[in-house]
N, C-alpha and C positions, 0 to 999 in steps of 0.2 A: 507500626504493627502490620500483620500481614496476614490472610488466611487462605490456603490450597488446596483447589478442590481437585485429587487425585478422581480422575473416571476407573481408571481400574480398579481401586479397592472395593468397589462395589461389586465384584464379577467373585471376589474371593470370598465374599462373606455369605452368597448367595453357593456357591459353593458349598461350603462349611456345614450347610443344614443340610445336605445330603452326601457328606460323605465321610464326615466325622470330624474330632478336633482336630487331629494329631496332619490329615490332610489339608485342614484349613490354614491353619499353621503356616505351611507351605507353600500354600494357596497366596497367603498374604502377603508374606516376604514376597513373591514372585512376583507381588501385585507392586510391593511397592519398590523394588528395582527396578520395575520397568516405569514407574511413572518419574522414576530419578532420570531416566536418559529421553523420556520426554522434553522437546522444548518446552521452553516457560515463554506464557505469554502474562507481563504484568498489567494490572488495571486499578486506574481509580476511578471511582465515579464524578468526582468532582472535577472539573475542569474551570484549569486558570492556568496562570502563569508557573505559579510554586511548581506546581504536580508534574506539571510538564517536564519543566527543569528535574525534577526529582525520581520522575519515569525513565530519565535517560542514562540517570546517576546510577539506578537499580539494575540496568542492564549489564554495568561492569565491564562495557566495552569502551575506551576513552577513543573519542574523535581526534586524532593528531595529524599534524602537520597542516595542509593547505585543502580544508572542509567544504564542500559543497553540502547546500541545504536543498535539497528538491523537494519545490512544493507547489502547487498553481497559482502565479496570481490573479487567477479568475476573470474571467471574460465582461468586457468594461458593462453595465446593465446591469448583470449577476450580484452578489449580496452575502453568500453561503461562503467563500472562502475564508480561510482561516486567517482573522485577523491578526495586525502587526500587534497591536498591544499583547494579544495572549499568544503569542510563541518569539517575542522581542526577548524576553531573557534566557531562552534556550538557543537561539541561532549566533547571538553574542558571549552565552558562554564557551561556545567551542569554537567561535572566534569565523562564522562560517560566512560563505559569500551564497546568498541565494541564487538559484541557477533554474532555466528555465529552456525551451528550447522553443522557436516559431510555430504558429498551426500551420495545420495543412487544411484547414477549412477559409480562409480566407479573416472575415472579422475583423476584429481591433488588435489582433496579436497575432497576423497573419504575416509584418514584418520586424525588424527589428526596432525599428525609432518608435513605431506604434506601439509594440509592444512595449520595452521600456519608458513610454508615455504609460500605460494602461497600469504597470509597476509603481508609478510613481504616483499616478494619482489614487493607488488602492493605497500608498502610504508604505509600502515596502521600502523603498530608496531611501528613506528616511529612519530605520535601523539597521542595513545594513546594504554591501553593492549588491548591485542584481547582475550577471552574468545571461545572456541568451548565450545560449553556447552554439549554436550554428549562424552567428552574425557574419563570421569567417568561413565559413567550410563546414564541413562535414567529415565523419571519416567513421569506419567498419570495424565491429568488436564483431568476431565469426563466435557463430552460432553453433556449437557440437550437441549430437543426439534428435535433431529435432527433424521433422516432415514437410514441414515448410518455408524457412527460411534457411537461405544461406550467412545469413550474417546479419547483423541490427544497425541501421544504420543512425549514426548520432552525432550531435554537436561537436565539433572539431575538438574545441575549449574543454571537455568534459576529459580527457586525456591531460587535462592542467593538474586537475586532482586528486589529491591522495586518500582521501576519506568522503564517504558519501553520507549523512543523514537521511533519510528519506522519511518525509515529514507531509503525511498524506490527510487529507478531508475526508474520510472514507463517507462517502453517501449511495445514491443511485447514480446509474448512467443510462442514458437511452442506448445504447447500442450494447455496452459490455455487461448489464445488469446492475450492476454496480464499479463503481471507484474506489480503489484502497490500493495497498504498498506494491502489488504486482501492476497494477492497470500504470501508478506514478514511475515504475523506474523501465516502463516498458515504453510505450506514448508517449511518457514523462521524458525521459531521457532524448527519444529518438525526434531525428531533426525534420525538415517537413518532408521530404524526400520519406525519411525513414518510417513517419507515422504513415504516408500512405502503402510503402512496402509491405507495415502489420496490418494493415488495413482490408488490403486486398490479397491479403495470405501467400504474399512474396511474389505477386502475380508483376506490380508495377511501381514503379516511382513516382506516375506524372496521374497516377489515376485509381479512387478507391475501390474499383472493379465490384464485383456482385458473388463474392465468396461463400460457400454454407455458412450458416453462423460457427458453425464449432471449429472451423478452420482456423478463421479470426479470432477466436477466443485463443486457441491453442499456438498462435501466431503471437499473441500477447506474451503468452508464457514462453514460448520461446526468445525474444526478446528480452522476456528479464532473466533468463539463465543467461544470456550474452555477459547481462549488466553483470549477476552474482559472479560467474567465472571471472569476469575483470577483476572485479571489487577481490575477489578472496572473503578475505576478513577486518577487510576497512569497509563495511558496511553496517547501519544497522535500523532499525526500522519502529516509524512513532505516526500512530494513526488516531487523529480526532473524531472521533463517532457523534455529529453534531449537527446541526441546524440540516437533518437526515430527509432531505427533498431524493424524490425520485430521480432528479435530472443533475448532469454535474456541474463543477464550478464553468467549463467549457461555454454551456450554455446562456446567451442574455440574459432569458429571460425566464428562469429557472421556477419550476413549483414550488408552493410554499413548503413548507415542510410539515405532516400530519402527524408525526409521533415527536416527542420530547428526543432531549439529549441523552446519551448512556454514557457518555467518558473518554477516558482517554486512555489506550492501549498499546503496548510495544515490545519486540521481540526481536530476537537475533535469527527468526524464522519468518520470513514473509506469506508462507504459507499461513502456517500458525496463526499468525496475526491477524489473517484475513478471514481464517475460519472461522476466530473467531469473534469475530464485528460480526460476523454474518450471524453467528451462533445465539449473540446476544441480542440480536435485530426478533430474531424469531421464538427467544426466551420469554423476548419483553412483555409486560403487562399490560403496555398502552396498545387497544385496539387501533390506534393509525397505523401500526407495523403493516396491516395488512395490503396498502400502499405499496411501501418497499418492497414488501416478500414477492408481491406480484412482479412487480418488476425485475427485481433478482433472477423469478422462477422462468417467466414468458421470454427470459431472454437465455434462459439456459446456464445463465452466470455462474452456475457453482461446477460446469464445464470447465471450465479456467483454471482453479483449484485442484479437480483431478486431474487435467494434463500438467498441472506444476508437480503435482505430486509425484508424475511417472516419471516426469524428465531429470528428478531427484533434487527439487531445489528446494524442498522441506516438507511440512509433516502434514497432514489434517487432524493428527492427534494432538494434543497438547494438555498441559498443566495452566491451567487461570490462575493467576497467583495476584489476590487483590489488597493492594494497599492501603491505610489510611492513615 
């Protein structure tokens, strides 16, 4: 079963008591045509393995041919990343090879044997292969519309694939506000050349320079329009809203986490999808939010979201459409 909550039908019925039936009418149809060509973003709140599996079923897009799963396998220390048990039977049903790409901060995953070690002992290697995809090289998906970059630069190997998952921890991040489906296929994808590229707002390769924050945020989002122009519509997008620390899986030695879990959410909009983790961070009941939301706010993080929004790689509007 399912239930959706259209935002615009409420603007027509509000309507309707001052302008009569016959315009409400009107009003409503209007309202709900427009929330039909809204992206849908679905949720459950239960998270486990089933749902998961079952959140990517609803999307209606099938992952074929040769699938990359992007997701972190979190920095050796850390604890918050999504573990193998609950997303082992969604990464094996589309038959996907986890992919991943070196930092550019140094750490346990700063090269590839290390990294692939840090994979292995999180238990990854063990449902399915892990790909670093700049073990070999590097290479340039161009960047069109955007202020700051001239192109993203990424994992050589990431040109192997036909279909991408992006299968994101959506939490906080000390720098970006938060982590979710644009921060994963932007950072996520780009190789260590390339994350300082976004880093330092296309300033440098060897160095994360001292950029305004909104540069770098909008350096993010251009970067995942690199990835979506690549992708087309072998893309699609699944975010855990879960063990919700301020700090990301990036980090050692990560904050506990002060609010409870919300779910699991997914969309063929990565906009969408991020609006709305965010939307449901700041809905929620559980005074910890106030945690998160500061971190979101102080970092300007929902910057991100409008520049994705201008550059046209999706909505901040959306339909929540929740399953059970």
């Amino acid at each position: 079963m399912k239930k959706t909550f259209q935002t615009l039908i409420c603007a027509a019925f509000t309507l309707a008591s001052t302008v009569g039936c016959g315009h409400a009418q009107s009003s409503e149809n209007k309202a709900a045509e427009s929330s039909e060509n809204l992206p849908k973003v679905y949720f459950y709140k239960e998270i486990n393995s089933e749902n998961l599996v079952k959140i990517y079923e609803a999307l209606g897009r099938e992952a074929k041919g040769k699938v990359a799963v992007k997701l972190s396998t979190g920095e050796p220390g850390g604890h918050n990343f999504l573990q193998p048990a609950l997303i082992k039977d969604l990464v094996q049903k589309v038959n996907g090879t986890i992919v991943e790409c070196n930092t550019a901060y140094g750490g346990k995953r700063g090269d590839t044997q290390s990294h692939l070690q840090a994979a292995k002992d999180h238990g990854f290697t063990a449902i399915a292969p892990v790909d670093i995809m700049d073990a070999e090289g590097e290479t340039e998906l161009p960047v069109t519309g955007g202020k700051h970059l001239k192109s993203d630069i990424v994992g050589k190997n990431y040109l192997n694939y036909d279909f991408t998952v992006v299968l994101s921890h959506f939490k906080g991040h000390a720098m970006g506000g938060f982590g979710g489906a644009i921060k994963n296929i932007s950072i996520g994808i780009a190789s260590s050349n390339g994350k300082r590229n976004i880093h330092s707002a296309g300033a440098s390769t060897t160095s994360w320079g001292n950029p305004e924050q909104d540069d770098f945020l909008e350096s993010m989002a251009e970067a995942a329009k690199a990835v979506i122009d690549h992708c087309g519509e072998n893309i699609l997008y699944i975010s855990v809203a879960n063990n919700l620390s301020v700090d990301c899986d990036c980090d050692s030695s990560p904050a506990d986490p002060q609010m409870g879990d919300i779910g699991i959410l997914a969309s063929l909009d990565p906009v969408a999808l991020d609006k709305a983790c965010t939307d449901l961070v700041r809905s929620s009941k559980d005074h910890g939010k106030i945690h998160l939301i500061e971190r979101i706010d102080s970092r300007h993080g929902m910057h991100t979201l409008d520049y994705a929004e201008q550059l046209g790689i999706g909505s901040q509007k959306y339909e929540l459409v929740e399953l059970d």
